[in-house]
C-alpha positions as CSV (number, residue, x, y, z in Angstrom):
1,X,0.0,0.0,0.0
2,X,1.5,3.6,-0.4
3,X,1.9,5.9,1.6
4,X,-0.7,8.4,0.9
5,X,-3.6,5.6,1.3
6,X,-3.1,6.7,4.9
7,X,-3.8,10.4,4.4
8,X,-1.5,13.0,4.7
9,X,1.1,11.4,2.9
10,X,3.2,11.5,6.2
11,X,2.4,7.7,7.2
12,X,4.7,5.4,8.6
13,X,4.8,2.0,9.8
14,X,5.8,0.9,12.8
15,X,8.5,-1.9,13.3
16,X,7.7,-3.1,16.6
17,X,5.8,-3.7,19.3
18,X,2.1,-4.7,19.4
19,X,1.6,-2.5,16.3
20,X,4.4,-3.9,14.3
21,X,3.0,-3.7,10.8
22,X,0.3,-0.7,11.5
23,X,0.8,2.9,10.3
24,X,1.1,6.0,12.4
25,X,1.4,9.5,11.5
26,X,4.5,10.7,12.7
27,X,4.3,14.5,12.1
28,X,1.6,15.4,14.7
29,X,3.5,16.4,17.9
30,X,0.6,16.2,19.9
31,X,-1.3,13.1,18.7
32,X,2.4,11.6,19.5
33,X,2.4,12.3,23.0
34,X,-1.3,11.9,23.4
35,X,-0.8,8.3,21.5
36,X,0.8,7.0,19.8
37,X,-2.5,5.8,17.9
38,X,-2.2,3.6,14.6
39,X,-4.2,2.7,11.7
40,X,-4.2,-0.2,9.2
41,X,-6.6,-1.3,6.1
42,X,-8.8,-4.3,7.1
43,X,-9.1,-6.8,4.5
44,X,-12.9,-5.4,3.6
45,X,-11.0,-2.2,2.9
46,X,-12.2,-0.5,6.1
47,X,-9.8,1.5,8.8
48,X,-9.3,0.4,12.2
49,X,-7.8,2.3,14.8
50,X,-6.2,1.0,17.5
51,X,-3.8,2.0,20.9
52,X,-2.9,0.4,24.7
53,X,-4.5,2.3,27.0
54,X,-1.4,3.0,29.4
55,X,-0.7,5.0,32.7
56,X,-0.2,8.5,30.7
57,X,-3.5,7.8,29.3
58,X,-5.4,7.8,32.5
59,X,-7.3,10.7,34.5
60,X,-7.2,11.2,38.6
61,X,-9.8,8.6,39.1
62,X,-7.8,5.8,36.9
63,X,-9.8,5.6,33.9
64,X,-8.8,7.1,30.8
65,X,-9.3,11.2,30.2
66,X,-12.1,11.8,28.1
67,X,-10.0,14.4,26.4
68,X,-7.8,11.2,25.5
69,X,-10.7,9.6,24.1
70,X,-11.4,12.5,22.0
71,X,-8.5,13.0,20.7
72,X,-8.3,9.5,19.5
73,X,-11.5,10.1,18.0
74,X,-10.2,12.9,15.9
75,X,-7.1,10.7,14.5
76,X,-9.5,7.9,13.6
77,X,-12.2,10.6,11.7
78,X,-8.9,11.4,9.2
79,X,-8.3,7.7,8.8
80,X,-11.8,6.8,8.4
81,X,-12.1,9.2,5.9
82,X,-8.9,8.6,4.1
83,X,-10.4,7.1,1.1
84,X,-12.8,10.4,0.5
85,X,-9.8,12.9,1.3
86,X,-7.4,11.0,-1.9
87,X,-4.2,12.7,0.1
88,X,-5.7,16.2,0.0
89,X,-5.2,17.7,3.7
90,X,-8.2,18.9,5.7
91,X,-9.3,20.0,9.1
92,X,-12.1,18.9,11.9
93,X,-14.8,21.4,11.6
94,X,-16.5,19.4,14.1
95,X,-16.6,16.7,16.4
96,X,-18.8,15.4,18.9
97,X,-19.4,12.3,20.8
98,X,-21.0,10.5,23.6
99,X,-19.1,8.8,26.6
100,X,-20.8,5.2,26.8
101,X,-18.4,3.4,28.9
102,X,-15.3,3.6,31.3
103,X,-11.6,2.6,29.8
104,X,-9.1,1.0,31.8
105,X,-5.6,1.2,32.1
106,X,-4.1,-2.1,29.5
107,X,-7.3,-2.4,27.3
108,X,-7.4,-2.5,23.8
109,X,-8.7,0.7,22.6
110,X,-9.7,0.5,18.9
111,X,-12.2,2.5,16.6
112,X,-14.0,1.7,13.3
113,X,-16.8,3.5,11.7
114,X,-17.7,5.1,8.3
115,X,-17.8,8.0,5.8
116,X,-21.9,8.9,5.8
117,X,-21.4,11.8,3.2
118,X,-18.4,12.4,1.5
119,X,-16.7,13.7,-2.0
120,X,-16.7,17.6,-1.8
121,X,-15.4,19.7,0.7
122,X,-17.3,18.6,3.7
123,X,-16.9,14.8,4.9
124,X,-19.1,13.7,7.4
125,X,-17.8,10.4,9.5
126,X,-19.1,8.9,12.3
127,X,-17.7,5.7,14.6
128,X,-17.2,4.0,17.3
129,X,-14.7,3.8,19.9
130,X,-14.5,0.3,21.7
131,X,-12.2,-0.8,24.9
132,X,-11.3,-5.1,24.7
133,X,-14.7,-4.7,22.5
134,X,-16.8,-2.9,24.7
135,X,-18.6,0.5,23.5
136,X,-16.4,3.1,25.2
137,X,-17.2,6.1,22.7
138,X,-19.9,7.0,19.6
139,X,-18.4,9.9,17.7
140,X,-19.6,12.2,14.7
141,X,-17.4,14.5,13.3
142,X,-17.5,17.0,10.3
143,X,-14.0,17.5,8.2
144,X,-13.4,20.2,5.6
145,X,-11.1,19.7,3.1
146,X,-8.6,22.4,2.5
147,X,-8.4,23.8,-1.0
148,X,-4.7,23.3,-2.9
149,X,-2.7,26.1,-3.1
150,X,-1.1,25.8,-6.6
């Protein structure tokens, strides 16, 4: 698969670890530190998105920050969408979602969901976010693809 299948053009894959095999995008700073989160192509040609919940993950009660869950949300609404974007960049214009369960620290975090509207400017996704397969997050999120500058 090349590169730019995995949006951005900026995807790498990772050598080792749990997520040998798996792509990441290695020029968001933050995502990084919030992460790192990775994305592969299922063999149905969906996205899945997938991280280890650790320690750095967690808030002052031991389960993990919704901001963290969030954030994770946002990563998988590009890779979701990667298909509709075809490399062009874009931003979130909006995302919302609804907390449905707690996530502890080691759990599998992963997320999957679909493009509902897509093709022009304005891609609409919406998913899932799962903890060792329980429902953990439902997101929606709006993404705007940025015009070329020649």
């Amino acid at each position: 698969m090349s590169e730019t299948e995995y949006g951005y053009g900026n995807a790498v894959e990772a050598h080792d670890g749990e997520f040998a095999g798996w792509r990441f995008w290695n020029h968001d700073p933050y995502e990084n530190r919030s992460g790192p989160f990775f994305t592969r192509r299922e063999d149905n040609g969906d996205f899945v998105c997938a991280f280890r919940a650790a320690e750095h993950h967690m808030n002052g009660a031991g389960f993990m920050h919704g901001g963290c869950l969030l954030t994770f949300a946002d990563f998988a609404l590009f890779a979701i969408a990667t298909d509709a974007l075809a490399g062009d960049n874009a931003v979130t214009m909006n995302l919302s979602g609804d907390f449905l369960g707690a996530v502890a620290a080691g759990a599998l975090v992963e997320a999957r969901g679909e493009v509902t509207r897509g093709g022009g400017k304005t891609i609409f996704v919406r998913g899932l976010v799962t903890a060792d397969g329980e429902p953990a997050l439902s997101f929606t999120g709006i993404i705007r693809r940025l015009t070329r500058r020649g």
